[in-house]
mmCIF file of the N, C-alpha and C atoms, coordinates in Angstrom:
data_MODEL
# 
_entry.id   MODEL 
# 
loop_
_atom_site.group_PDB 
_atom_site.id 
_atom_site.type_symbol 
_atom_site.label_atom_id 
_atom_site.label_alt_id 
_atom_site.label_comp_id 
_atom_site.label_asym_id 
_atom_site.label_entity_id 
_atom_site.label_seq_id 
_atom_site.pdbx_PDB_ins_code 
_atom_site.Cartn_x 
_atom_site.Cartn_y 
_atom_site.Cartn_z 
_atom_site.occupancy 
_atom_site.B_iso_or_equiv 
_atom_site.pdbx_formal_charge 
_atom_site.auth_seq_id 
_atom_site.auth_comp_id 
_atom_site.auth_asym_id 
_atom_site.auth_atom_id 
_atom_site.pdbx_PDB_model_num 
ATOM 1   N N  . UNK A 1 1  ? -101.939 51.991 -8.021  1.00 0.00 ? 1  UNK A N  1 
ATOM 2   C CA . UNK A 1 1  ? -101.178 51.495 -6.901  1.00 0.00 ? 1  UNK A CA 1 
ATOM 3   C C  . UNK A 1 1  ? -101.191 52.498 -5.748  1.00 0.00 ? 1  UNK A C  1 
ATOM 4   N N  . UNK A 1 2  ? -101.408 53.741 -6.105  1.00 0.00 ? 2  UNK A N  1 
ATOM 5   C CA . UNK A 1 2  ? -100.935 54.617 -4.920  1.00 0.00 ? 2  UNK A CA 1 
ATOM 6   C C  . UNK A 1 2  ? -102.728 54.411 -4.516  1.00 0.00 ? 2  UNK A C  1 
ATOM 7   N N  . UNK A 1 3  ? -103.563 54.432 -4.917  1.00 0.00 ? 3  UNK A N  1 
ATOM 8   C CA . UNK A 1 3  ? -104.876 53.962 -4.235  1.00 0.00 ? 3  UNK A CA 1 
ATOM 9   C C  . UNK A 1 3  ? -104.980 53.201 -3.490  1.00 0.00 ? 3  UNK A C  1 
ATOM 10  N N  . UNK A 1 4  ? -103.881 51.630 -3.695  1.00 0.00 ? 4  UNK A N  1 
ATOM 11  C CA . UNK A 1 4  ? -104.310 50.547 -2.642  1.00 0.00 ? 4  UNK A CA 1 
ATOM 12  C C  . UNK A 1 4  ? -103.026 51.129 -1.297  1.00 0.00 ? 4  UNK A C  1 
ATOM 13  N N  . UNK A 1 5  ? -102.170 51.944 -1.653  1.00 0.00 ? 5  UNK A N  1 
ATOM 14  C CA . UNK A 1 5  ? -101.273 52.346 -0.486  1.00 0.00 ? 5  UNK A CA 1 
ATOM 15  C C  . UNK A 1 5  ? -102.033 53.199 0.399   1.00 0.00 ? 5  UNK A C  1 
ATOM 16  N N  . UNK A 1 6  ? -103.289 54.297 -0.121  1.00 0.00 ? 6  UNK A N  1 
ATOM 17  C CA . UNK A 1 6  ? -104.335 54.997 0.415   1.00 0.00 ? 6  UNK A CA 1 
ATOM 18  C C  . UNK A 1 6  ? -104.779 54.155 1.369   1.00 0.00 ? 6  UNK A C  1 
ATOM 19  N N  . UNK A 1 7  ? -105.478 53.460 0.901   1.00 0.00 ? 7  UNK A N  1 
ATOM 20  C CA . UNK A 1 7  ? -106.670 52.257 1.229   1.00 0.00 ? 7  UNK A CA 1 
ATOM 21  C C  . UNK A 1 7  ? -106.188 51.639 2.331   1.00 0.00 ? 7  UNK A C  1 
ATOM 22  N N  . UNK A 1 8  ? -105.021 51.260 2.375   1.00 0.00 ? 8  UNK A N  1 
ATOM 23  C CA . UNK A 1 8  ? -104.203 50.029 3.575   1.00 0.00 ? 8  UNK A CA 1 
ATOM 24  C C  . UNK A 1 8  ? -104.012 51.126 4.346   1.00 0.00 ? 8  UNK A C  1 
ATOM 25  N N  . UNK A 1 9  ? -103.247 52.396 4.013   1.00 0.00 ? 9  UNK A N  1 
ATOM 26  C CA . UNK A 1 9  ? -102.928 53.430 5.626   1.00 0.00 ? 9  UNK A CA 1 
ATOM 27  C C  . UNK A 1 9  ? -104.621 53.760 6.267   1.00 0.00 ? 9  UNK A C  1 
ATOM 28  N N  . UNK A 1 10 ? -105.252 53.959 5.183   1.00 0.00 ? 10 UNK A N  1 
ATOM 29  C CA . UNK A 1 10 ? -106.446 54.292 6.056   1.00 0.00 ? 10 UNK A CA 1 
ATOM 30  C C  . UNK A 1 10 ? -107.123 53.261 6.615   1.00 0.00 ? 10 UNK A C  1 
ATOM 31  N N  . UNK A 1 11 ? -107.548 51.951 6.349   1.00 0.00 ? 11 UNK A N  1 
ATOM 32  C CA . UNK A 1 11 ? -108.436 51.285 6.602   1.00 0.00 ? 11 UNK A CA 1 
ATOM 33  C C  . UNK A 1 11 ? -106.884 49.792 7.177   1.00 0.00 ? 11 UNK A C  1 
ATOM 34  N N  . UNK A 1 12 ? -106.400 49.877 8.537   1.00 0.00 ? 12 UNK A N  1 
ATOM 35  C CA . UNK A 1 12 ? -105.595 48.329 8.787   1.00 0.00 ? 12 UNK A CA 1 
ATOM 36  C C  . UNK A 1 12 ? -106.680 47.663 9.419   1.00 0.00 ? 12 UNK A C  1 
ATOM 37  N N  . UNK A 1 13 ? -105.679 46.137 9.061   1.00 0.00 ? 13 UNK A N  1 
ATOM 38  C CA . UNK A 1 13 ? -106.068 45.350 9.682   1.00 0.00 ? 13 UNK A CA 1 
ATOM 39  C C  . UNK A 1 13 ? -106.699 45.421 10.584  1.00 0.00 ? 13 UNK A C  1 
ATOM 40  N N  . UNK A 1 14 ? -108.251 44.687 11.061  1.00 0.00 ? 14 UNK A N  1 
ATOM 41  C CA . UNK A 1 14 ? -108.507 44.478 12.391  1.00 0.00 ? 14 UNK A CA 1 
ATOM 42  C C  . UNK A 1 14 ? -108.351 43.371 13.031  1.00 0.00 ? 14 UNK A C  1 
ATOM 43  N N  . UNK A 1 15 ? -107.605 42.633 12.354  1.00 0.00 ? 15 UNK A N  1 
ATOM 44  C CA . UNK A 1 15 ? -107.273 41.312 13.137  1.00 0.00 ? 15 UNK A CA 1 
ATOM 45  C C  . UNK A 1 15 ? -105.708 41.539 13.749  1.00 0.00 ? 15 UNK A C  1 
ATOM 46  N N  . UNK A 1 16 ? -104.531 41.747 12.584  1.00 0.00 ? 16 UNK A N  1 
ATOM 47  C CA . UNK A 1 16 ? -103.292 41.995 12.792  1.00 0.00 ? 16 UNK A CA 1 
ATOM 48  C C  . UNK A 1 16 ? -102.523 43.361 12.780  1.00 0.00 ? 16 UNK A C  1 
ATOM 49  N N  . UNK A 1 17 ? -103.630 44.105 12.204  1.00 0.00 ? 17 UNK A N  1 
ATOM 50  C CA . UNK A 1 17 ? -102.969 46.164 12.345  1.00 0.00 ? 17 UNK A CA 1 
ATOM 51  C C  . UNK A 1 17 ? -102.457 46.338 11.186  1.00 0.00 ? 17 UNK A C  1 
ATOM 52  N N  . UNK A 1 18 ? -102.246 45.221 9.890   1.00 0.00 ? 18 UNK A N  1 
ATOM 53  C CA . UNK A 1 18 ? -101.447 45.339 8.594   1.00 0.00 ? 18 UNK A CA 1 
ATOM 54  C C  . UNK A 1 18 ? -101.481 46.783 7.877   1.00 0.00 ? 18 UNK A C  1 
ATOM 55  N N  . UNK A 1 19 ? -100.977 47.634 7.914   1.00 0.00 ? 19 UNK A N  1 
ATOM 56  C CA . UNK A 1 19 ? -101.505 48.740 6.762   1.00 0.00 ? 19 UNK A CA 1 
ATOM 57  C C  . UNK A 1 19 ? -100.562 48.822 5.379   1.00 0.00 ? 19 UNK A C  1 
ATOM 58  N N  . UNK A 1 20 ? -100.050 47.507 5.091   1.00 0.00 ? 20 UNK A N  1 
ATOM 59  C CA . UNK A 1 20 ? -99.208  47.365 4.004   1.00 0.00 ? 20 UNK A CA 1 
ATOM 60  C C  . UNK A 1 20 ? -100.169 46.790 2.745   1.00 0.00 ? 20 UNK A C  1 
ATOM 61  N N  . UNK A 1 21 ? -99.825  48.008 1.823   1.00 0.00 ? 21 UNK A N  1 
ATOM 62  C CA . UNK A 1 21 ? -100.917 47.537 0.645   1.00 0.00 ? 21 UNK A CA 1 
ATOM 63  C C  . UNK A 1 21 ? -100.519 46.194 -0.011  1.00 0.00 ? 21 UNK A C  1 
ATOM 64  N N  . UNK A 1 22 ? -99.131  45.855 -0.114  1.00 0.00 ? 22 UNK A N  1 
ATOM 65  C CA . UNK A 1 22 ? -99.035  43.991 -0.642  1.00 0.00 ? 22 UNK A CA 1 
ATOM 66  C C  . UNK A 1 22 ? -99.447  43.299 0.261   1.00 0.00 ? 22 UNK A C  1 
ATOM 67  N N  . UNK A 1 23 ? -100.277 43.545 1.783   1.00 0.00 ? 23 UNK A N  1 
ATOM 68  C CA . UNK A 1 23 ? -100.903 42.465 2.145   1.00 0.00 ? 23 UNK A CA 1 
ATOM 69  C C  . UNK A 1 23 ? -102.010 42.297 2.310   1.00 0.00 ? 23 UNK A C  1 
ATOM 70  N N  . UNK A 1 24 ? -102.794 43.374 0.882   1.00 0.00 ? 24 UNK A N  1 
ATOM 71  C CA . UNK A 1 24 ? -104.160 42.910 0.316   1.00 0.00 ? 24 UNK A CA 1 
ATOM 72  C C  . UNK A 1 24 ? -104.751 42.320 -1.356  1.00 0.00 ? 24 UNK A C  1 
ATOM 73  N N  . UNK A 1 25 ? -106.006 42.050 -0.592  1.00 0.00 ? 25 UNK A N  1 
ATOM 74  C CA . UNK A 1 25 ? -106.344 41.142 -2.266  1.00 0.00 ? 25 UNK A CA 1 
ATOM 75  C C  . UNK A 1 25 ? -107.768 41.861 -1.967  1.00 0.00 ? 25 UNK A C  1 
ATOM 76  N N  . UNK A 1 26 ? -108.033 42.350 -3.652  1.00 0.00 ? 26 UNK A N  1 
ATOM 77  C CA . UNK A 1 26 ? -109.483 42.640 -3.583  1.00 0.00 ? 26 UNK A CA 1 
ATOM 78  C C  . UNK A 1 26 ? -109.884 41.941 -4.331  1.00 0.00 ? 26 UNK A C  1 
ATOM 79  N N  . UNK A 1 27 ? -111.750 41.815 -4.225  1.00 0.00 ? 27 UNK A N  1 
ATOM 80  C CA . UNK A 1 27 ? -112.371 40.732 -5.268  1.00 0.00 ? 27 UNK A CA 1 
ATOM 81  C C  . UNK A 1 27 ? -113.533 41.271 -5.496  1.00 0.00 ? 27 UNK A C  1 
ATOM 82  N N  . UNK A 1 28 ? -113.785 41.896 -6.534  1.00 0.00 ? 28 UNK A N  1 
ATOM 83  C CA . UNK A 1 28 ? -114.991 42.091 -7.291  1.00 0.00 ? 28 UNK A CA 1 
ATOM 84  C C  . UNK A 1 28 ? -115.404 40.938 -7.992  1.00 0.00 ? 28 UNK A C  1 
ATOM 85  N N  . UNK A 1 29 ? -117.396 41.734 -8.049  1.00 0.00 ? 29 UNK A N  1 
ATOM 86  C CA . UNK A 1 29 ? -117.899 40.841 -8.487  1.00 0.00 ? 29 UNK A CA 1 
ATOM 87  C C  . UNK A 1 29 ? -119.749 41.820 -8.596  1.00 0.00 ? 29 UNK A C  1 
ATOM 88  N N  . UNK A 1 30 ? -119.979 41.139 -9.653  1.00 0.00 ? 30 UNK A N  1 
ATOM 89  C CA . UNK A 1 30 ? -121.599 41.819 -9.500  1.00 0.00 ? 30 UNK A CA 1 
ATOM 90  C C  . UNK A 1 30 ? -122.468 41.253 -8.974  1.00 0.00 ? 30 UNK A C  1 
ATOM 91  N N  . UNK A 1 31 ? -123.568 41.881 -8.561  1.00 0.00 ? 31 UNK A N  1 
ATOM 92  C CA . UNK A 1 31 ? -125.222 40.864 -7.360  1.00 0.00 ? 31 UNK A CA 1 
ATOM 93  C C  . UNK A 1 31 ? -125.816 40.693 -8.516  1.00 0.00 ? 31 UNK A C  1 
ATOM 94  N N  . UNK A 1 32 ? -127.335 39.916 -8.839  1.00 0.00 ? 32 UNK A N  1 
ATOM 95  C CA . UNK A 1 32 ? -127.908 40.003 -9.649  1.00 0.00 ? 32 UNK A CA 1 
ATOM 96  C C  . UNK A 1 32 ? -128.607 41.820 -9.520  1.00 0.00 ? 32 UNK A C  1 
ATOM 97  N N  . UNK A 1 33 ? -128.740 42.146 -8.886  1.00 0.00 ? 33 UNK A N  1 
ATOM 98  C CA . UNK A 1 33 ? -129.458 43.594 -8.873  1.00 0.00 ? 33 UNK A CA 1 
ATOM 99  C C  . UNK A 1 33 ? -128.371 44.731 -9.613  1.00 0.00 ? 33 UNK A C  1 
ATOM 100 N N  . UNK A 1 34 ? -127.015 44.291 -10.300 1.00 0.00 ? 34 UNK A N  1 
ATOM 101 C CA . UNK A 1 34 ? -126.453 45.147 -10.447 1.00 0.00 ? 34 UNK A CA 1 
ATOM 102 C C  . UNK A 1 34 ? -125.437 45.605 -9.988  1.00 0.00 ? 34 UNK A C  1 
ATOM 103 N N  . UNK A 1 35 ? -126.142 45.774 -8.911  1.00 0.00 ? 35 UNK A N  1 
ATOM 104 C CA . UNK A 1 35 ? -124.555 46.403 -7.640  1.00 0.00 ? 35 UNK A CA 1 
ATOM 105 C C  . UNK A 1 35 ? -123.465 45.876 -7.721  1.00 0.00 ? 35 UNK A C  1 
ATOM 106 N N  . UNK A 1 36 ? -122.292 46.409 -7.940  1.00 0.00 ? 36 UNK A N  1 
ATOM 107 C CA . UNK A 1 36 ? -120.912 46.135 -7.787  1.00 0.00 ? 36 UNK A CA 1 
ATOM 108 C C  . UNK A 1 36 ? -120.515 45.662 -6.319  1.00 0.00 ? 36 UNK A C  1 
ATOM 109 N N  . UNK A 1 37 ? -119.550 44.557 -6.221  1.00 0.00 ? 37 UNK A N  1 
ATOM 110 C CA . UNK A 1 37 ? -119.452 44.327 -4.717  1.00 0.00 ? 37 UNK A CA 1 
ATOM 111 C C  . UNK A 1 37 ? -117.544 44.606 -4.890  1.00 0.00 ? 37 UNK A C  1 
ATOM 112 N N  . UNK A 1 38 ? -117.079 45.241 -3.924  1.00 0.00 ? 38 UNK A N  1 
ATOM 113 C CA . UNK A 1 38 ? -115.724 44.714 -3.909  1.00 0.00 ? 38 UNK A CA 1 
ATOM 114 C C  . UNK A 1 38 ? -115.491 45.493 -2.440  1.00 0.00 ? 38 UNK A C  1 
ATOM 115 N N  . UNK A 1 39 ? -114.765 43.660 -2.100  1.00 0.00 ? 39 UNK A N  1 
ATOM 116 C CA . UNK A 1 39 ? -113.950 43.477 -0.832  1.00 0.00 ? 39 UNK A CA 1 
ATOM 117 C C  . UNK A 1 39 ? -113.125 43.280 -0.668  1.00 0.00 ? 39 UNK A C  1 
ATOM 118 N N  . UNK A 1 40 ? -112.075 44.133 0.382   1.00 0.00 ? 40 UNK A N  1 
ATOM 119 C CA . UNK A 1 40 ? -110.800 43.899 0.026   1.00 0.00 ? 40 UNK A CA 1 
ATOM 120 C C  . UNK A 1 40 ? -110.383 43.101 1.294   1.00 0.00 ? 40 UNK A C  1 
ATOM 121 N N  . UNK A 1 41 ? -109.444 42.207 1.624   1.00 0.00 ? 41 UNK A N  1 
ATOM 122 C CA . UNK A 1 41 ? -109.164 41.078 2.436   1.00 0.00 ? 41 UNK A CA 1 
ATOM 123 C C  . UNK A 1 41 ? -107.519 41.529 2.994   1.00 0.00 ? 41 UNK A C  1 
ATOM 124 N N  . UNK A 1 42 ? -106.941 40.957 3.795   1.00 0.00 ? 42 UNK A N  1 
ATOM 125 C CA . UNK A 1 42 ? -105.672 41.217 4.586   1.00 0.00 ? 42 UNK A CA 1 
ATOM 126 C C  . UNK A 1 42 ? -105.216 39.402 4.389   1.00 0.00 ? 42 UNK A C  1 
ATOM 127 N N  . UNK A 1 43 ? -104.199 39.742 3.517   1.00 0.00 ? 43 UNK A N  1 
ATOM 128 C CA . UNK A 1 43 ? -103.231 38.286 3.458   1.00 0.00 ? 43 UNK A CA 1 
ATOM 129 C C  . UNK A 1 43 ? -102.552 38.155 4.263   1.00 0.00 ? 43 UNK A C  1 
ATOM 130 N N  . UNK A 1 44 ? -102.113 39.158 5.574   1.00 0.00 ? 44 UNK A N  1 
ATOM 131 C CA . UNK A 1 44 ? -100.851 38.722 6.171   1.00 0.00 ? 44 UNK A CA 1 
ATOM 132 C C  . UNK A 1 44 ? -101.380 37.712 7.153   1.00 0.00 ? 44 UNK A C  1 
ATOM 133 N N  . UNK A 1 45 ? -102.553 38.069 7.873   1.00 0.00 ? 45 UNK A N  1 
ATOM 134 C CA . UNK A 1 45 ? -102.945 36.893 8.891   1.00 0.00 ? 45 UNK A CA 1 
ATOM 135 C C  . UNK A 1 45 ? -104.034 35.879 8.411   1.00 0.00 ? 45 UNK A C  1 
ATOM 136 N N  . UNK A 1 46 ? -103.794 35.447 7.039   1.00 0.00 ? 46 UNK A N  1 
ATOM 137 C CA . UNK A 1 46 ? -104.618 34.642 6.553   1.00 0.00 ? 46 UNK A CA 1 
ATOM 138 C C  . UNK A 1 46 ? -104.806 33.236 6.910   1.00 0.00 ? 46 UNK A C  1 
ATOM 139 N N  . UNK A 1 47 ? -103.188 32.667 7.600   1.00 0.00 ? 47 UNK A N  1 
ATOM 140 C CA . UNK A 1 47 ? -103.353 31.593 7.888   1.00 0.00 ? 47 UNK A CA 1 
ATOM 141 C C  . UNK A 1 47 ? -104.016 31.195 9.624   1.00 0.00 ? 47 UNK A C  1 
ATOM 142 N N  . UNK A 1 48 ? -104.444 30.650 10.059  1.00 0.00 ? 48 UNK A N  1 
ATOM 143 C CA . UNK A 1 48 ? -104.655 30.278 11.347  1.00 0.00 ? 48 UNK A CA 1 
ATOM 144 C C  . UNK A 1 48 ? -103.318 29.073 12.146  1.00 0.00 ? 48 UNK A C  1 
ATOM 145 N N  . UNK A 1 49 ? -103.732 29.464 13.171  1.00 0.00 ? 49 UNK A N  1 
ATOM 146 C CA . UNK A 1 49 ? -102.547 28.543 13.787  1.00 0.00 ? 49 UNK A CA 1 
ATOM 147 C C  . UNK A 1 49 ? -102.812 26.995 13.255  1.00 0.00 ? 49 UNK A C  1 
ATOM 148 N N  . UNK A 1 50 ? -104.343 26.627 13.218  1.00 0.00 ? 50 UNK A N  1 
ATOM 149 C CA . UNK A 1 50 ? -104.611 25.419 12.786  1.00 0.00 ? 50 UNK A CA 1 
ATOM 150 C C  . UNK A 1 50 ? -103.816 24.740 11.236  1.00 0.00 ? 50 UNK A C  1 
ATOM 151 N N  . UNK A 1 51 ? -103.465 25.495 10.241  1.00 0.00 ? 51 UNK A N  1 
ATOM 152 C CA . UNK A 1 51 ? -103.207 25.809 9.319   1.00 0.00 ? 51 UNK A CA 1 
ATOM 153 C C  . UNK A 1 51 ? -104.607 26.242 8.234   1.00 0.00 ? 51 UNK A C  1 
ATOM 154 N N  . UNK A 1 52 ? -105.383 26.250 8.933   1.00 0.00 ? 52 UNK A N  1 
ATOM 155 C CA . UNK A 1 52 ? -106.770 26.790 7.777   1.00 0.00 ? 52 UNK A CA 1 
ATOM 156 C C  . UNK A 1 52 ? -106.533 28.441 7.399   1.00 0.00 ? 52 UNK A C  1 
ATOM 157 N N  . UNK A 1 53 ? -106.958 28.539 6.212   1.00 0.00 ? 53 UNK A N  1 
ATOM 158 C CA . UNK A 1 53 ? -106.884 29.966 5.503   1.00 0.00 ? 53 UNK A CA 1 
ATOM 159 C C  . UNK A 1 53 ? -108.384 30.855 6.070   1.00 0.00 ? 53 UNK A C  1 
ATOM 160 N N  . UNK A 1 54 ? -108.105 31.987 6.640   1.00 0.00 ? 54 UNK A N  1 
ATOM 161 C CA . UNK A 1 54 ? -109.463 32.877 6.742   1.00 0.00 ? 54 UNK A CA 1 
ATOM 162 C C  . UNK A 1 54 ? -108.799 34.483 6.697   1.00 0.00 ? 54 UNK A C  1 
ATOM 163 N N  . UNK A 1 55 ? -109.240 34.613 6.172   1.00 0.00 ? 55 UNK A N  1 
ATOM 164 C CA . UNK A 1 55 ? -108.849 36.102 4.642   1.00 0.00 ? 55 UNK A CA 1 
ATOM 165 C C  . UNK A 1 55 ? -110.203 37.147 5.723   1.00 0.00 ? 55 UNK A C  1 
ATOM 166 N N  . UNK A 1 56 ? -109.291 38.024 6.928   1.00 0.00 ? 56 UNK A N  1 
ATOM 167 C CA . UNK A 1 56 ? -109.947 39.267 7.195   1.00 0.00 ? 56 UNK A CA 1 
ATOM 168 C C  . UNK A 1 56 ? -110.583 40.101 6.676   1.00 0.00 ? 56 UNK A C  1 
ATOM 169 N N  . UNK A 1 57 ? -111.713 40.457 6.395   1.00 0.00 ? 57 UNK A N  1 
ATOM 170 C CA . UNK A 1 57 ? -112.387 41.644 5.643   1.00 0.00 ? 57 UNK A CA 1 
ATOM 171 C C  . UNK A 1 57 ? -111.746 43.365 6.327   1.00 0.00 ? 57 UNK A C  1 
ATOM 172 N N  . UNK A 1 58 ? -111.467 43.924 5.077   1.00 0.00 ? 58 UNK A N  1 
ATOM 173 C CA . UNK A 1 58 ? -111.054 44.944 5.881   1.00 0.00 ? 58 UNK A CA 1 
ATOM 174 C C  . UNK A 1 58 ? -112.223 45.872 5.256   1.00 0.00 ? 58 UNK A C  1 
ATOM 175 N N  . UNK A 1 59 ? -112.520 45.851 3.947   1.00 0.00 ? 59 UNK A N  1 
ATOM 176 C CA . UNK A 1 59 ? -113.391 47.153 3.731   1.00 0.00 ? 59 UNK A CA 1 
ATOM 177 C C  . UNK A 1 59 ? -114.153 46.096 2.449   1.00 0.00 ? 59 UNK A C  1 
ATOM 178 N N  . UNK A 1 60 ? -115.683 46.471 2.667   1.00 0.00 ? 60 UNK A N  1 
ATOM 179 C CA . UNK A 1 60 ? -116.437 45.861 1.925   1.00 0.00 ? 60 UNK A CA 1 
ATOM 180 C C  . UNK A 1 60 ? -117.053 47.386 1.197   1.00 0.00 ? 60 UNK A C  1 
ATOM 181 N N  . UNK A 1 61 ? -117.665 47.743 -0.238  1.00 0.00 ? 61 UNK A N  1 
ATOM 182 C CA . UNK A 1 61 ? -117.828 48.789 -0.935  1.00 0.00 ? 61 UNK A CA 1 
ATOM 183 C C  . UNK A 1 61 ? -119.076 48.127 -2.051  1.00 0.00 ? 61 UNK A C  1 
ATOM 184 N N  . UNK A 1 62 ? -120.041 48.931 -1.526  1.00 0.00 ? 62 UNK A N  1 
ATOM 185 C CA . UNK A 1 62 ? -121.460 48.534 -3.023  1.00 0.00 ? 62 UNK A CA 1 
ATOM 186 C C  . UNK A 1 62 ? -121.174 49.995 -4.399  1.00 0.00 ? 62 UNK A C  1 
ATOM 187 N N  . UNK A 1 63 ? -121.256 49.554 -5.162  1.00 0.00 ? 63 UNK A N  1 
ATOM 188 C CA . UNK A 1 63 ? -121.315 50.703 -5.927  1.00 0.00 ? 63 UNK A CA 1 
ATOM 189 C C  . UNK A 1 63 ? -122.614 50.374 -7.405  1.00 0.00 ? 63 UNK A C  1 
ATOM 190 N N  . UNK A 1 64 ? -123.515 51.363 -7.163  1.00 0.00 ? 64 UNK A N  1 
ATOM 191 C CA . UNK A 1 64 ? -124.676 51.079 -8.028  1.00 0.00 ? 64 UNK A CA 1 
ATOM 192 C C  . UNK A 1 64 ? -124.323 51.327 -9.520  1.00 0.00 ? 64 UNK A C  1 
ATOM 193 N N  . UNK A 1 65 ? -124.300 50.146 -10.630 1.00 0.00 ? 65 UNK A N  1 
ATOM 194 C CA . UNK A 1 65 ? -124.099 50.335 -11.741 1.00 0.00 ? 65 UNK A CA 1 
ATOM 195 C C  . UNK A 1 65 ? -124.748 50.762 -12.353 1.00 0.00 ? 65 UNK A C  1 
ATOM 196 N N  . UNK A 1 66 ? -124.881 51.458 -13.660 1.00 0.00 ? 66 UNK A N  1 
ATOM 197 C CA . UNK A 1 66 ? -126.051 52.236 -14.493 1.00 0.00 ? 66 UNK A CA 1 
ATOM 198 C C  . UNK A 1 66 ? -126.817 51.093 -15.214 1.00 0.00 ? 66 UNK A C  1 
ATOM 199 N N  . UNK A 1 67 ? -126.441 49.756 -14.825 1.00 0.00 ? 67 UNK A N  1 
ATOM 200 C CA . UNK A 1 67 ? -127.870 48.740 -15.232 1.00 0.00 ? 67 UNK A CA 1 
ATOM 201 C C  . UNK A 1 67 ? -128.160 48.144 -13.758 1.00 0.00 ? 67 UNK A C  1 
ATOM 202 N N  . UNK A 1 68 ? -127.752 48.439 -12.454 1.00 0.00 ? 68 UNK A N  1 
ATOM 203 C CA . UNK A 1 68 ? -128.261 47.805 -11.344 1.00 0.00 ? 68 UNK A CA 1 
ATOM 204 C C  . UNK A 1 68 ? -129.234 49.672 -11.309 1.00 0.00 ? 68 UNK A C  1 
ATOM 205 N N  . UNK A 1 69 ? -129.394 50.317 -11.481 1.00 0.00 ? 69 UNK A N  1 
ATOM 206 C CA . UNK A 1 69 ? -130.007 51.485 -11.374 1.00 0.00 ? 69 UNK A CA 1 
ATOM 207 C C  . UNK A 1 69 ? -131.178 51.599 -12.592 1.00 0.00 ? 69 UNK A C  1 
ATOM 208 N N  . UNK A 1 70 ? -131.008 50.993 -13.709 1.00 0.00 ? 70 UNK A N  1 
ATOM 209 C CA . UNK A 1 70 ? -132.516 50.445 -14.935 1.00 0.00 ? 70 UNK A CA 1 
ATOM 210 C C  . UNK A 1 70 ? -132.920 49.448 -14.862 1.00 0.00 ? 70 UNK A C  1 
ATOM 211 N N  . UNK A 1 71 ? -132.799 48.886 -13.874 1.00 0.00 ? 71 UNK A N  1 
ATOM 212 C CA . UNK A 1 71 ? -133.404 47.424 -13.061 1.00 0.00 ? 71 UNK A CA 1 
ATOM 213 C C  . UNK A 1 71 ? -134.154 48.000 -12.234 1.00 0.00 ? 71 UNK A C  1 
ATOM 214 N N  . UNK A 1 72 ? -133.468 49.392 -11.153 1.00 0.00 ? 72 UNK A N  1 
ATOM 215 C CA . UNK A 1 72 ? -134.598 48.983 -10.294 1.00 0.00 ? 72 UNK A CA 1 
ATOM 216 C C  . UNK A 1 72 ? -135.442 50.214 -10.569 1.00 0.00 ? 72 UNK A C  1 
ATOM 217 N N  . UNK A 1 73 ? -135.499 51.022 -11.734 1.00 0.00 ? 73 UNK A N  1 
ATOM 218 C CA . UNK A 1 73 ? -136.427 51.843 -12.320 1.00 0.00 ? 73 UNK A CA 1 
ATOM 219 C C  . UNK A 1 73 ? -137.538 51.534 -13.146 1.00 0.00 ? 73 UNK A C  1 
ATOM 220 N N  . UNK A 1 74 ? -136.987 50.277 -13.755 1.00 0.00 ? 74 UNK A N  1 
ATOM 221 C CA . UNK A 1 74 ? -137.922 49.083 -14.054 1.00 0.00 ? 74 UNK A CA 1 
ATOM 222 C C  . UNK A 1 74 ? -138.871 48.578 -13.365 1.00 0.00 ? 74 UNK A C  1 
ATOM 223 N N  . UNK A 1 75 ? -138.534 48.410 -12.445 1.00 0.00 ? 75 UNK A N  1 
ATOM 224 C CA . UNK A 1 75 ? -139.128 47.360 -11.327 1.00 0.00 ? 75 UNK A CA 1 
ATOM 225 C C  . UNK A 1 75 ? -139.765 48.033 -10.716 1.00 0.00 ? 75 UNK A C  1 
ATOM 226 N N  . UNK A 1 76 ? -140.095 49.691 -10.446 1.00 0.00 ? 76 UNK A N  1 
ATOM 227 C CA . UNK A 1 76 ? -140.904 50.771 -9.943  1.00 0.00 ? 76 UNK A CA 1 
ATOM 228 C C  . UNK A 1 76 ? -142.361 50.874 -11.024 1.00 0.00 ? 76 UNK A C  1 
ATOM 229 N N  . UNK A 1 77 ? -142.047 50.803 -12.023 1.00 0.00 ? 77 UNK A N  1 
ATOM 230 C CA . UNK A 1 77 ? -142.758 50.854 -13.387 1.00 0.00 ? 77 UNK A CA 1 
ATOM 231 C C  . UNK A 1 77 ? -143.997 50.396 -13.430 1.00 0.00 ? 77 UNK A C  1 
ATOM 232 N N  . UNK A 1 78 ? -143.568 48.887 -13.289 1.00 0.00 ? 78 UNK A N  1 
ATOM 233 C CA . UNK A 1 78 ? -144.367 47.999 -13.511 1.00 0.00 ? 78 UNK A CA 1 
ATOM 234 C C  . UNK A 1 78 ? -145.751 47.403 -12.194 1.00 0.00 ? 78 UNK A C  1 
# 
């Protein structure tokens, strides 16, 4: 928890200035190559005046896994 309180003072909102860590959501997920993806989003100005939902990117992060890294040592190989 004290990581996502890090994360929000350093990196606010660029839509609304939020630097409150309950008004983010992160979402991991892997590429086929491996790579770790996680993006973290700003809930406070999620809604639009229209009422449609659009979830600000505040910080997007790749991180190479030790099988997205024997994939592509593989793939040099051959």
């Amino acid at each position: 928890m004290a990581d996502d309180a890090l994360t929000a003072a350093d990196h606010p909102c660029p839509d609304c200035g939020s630097t409150t860590a309950t008004d983010r959501e992160t979402e991991e997920y892997v590429l086929e190559d491996g790579t770790q993806r996680r993006m973290t989003f700003c809930t406070a100005c999620a809604t639009d005046d229209d009422g449609t939902l659009r979830y600000e990117v505040i910080t997007e992060e790749f991180v190479r896994t030790e099988i997205g890294r024997a994939m592509c040592d593989d793939s040099r190989t051959e």
